[in-house]
DOTOR-61672 format. One record per residue (C-alpha): x, y, z; residue in one letter; residue number from 1. Coordinates in steps of 0.5 Angstrom, whole numbers, m for minus. Each point is the difference from the previous one (the first is absolute). Example, Ala and Ser with C-alpha at 12.3 -4.5 7.8 and 13.67 -1.06 7.14 Angstrom:
! residues 2
{px=25, py=m9, pz=16, residu=a, num=1}
{px=2, py=7, pz=m2, residu=s, num=2}
This chain:
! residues 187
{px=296, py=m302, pz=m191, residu=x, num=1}
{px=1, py=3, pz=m8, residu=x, num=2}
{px=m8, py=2, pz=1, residu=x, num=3}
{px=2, py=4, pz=7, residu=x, num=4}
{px=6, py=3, pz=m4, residu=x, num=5}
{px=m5, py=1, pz=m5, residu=x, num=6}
{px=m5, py=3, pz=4, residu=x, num=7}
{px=4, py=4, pz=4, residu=x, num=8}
{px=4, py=3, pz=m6, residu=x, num=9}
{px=m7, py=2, pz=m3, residu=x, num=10}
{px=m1, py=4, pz=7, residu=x, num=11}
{px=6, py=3, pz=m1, residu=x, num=12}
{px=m2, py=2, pz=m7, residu=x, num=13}
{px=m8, py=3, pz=1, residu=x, num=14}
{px=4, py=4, pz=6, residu=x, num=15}
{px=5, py=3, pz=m5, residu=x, num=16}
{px=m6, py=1, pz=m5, residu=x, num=17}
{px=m4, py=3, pz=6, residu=x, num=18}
{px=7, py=4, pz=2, residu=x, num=19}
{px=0, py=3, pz=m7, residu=x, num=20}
{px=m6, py=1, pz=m1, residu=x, num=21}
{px=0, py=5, pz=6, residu=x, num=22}
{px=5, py=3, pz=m2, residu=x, num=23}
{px=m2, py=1, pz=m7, residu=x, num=24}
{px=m6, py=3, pz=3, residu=x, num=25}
{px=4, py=5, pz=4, residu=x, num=26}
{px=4, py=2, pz=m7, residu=x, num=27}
{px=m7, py=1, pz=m3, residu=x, num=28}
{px=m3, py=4, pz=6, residu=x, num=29}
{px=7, py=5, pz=0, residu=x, num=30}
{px=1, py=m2, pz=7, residu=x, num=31}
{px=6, py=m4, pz=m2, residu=x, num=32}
{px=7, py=1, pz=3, residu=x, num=33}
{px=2, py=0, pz=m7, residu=x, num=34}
{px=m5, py=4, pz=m3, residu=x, num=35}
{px=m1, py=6, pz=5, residu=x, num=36}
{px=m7, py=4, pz=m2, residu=x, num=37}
{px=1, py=4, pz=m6, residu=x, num=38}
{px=4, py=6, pz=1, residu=x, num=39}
{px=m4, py=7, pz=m2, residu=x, num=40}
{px=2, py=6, pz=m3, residu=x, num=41}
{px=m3, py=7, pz=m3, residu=x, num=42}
{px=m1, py=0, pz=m7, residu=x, num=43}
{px=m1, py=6, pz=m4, residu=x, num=44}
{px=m6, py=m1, pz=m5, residu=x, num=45}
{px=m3, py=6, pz=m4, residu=x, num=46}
{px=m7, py=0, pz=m1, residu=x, num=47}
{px=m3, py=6, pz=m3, residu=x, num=48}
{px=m6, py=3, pz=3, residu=x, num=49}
{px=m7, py=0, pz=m3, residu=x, num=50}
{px=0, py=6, pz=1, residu=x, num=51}
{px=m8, py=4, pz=m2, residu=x, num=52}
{px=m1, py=4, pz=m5, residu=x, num=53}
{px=0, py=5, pz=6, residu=x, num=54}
{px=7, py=m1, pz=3, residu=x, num=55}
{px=3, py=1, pz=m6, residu=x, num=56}
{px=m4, py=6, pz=m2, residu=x, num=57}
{px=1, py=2, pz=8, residu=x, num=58}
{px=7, py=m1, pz=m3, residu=x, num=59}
{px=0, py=4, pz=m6, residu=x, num=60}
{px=m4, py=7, pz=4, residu=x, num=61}
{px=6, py=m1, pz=5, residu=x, num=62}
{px=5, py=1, pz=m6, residu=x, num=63}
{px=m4, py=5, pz=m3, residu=x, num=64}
{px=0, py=4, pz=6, residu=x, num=65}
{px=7, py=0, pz=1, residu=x, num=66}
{px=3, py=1, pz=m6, residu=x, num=67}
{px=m6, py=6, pz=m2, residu=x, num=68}
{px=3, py=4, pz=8, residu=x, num=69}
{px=7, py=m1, pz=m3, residu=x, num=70}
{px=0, py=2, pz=m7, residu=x, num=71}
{px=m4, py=7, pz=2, residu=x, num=72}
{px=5, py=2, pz=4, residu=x, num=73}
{px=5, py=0, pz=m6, residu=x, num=74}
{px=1, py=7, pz=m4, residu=x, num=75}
{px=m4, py=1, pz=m5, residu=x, num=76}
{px=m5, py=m6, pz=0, residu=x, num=77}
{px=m6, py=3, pz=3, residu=x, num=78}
{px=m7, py=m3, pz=1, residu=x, num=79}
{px=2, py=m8, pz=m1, residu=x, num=80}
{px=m5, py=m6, pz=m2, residu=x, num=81}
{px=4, py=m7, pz=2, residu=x, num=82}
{px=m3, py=m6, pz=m3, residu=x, num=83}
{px=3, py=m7, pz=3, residu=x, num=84}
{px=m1, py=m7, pz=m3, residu=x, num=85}
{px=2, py=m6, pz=3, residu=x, num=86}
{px=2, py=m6, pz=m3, residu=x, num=87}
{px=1, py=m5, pz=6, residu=x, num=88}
{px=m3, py=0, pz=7, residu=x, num=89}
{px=5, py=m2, pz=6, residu=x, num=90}
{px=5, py=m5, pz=0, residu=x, num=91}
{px=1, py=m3, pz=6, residu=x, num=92}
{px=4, py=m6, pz=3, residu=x, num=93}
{px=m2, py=m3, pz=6, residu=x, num=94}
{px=5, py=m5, pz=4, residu=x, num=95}
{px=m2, py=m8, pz=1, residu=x, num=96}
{px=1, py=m6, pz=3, residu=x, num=97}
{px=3, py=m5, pz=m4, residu=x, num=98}
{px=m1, py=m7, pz=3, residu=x, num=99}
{px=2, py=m5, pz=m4, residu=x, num=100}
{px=1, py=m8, pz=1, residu=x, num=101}
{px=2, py=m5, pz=m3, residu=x, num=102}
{px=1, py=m8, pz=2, residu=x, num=103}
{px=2, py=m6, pz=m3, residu=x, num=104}
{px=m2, py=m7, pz=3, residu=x, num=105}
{px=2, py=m6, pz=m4, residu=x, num=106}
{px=m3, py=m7, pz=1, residu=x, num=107}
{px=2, py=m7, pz=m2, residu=x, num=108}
{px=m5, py=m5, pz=m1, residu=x, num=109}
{px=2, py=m8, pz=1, residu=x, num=110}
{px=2, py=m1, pz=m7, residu=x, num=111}
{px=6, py=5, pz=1, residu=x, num=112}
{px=m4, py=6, pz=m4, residu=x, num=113}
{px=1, py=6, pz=3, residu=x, num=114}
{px=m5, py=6, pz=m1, residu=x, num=115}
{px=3, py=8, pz=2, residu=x, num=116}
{px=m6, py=4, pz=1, residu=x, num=117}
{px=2, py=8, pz=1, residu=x, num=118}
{px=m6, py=6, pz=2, residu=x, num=119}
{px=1, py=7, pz=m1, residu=x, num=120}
{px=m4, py=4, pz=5, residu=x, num=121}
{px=1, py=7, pz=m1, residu=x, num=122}
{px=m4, py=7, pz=4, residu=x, num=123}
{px=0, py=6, pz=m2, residu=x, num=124}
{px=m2, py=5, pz=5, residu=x, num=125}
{px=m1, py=8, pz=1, residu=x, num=126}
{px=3, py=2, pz=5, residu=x, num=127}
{px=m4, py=4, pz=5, residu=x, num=128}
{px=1, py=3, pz=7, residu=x, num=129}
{px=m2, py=m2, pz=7, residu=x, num=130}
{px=m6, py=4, pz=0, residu=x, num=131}
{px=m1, py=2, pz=m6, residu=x, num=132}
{px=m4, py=0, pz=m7, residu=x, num=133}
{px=5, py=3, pz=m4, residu=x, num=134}
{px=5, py=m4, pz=m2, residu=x, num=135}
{px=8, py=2, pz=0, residu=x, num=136}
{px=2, py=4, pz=m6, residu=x, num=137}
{px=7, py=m1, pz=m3, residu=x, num=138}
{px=0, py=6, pz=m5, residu=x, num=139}
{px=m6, py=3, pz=m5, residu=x, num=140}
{px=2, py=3, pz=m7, residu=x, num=141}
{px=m3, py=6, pz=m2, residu=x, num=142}
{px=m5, py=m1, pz=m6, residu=x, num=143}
{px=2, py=2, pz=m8, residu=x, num=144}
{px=m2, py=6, pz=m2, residu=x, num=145}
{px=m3, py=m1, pz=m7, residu=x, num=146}
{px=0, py=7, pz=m2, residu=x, num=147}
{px=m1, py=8, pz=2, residu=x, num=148}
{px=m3, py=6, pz=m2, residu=x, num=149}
{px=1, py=7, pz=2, residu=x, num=150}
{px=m3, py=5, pz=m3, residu=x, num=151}
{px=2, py=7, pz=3, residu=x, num=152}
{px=m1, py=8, pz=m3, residu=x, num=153}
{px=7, py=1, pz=0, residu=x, num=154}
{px=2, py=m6, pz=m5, residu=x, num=155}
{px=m1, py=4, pz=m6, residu=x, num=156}
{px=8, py=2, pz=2, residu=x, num=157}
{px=5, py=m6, pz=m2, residu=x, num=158}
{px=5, py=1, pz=6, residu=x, num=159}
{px=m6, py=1, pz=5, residu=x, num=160}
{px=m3, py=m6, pz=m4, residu=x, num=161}
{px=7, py=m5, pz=0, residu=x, num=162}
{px=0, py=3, pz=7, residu=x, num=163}
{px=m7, py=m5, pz=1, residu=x, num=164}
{px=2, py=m5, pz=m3, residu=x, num=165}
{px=7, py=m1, pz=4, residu=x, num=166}
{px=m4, py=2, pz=6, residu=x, num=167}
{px=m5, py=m6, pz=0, residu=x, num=168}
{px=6, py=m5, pz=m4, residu=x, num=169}
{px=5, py=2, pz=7, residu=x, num=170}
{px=m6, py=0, pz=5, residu=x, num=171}
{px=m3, py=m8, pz=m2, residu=x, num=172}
{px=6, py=m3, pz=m4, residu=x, num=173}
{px=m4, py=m2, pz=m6, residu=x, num=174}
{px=2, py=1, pz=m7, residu=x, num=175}
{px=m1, py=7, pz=m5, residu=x, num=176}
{px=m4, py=m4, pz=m3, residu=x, num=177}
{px=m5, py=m1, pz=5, residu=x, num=178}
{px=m1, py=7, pz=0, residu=x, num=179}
{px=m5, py=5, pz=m3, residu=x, num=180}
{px=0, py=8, pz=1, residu=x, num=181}
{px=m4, py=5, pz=m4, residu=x, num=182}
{px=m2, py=7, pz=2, residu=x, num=183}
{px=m7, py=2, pz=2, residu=x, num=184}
{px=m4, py=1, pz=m4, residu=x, num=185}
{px=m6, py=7, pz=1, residu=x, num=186}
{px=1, py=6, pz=3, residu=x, num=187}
């Protein structure tokens, strides 16, 4: 009779063990009640453009050509050169799904010691719309502007001059450093 305890007890323990392991399995799988799959959230992340050296330089010619229309309309400056040099390129902050896991499953061996192995998955992806090859954008920063030069025919007079610079200092929030202006040379 003590064998078909025995037997019967050693059953009930190899369903318990196989019940356990199932549901370790669901655990892990992410597919547990407990654990439901992970949650998903939009991420910002920057990231800087490679931008080639013809974006940048397309980037510097646009600068260019607005601050040479705007600065010719001022009294007194007259034919303008705008020479414009860009530090960085476009910064740009894309969203992301972040998906992280984590579980922890602990083991018992029969001579009483245990074992608590913990995985961390992590997925990182950018989010890209249905249909789309562009992903979602969550904010771009202009590019840092190293330096400017203007050089123009009425500069020679200091008010038209520190008109310039306040100008170009306004129109691009840089400081008066950045900014270099000297009359025209030749007549």
């Amino acid at each position: 009779m003590n064998l078909t305890k025995f037997i019967s007890s050693e059953k009930t323990l190899v369903g318990l063990v196989a019940l356990i392991a199932i549901g370790m399995s669901f655990i892990y799988l992410g597919k547990g009640p407990e654990n439901p799959l992970p949650k998903t959230q939009a991420v910002p992340t920057s990231s800087t453009i490679e931008a080639s050296g013809s974006k940048i330089t397309a980037l510097e010619k646009e600068l260019e050509n607005k601050l040479q229309a705007n600065l010719s309309l001022m009294d007194g400056v007259g034919k303008v050169q705008v020479s414009v040099s860009l530090a960085t390129g476009l910064k740009t902050e894309y969203a992301r799904n972040q998906n992280v896991t984590k579980n922890t499953s602990k083991e018992t061996d029969k001579t009483g010691g245990t074992r608590e192995t913990t995985q961390v998955t992590e997925n990182n992806q950018v989010v890209m719309p249905n249909g789309s090859s562009q992903p979602v954008m969550m904010m771009e920063d202009r590019p840092e502007v190293a330096g400017v030069l203007v050089i123009a025919e009425g500069a020679r007079d200091p008010k038209v001059r520190e008109g310039i610079h306040t100008a170009v200092q306004t129109l691009l929030s840089i400081p008066s450093a950045k900014i270099t202006v000297v009359s025209m040379g030749g007549e």
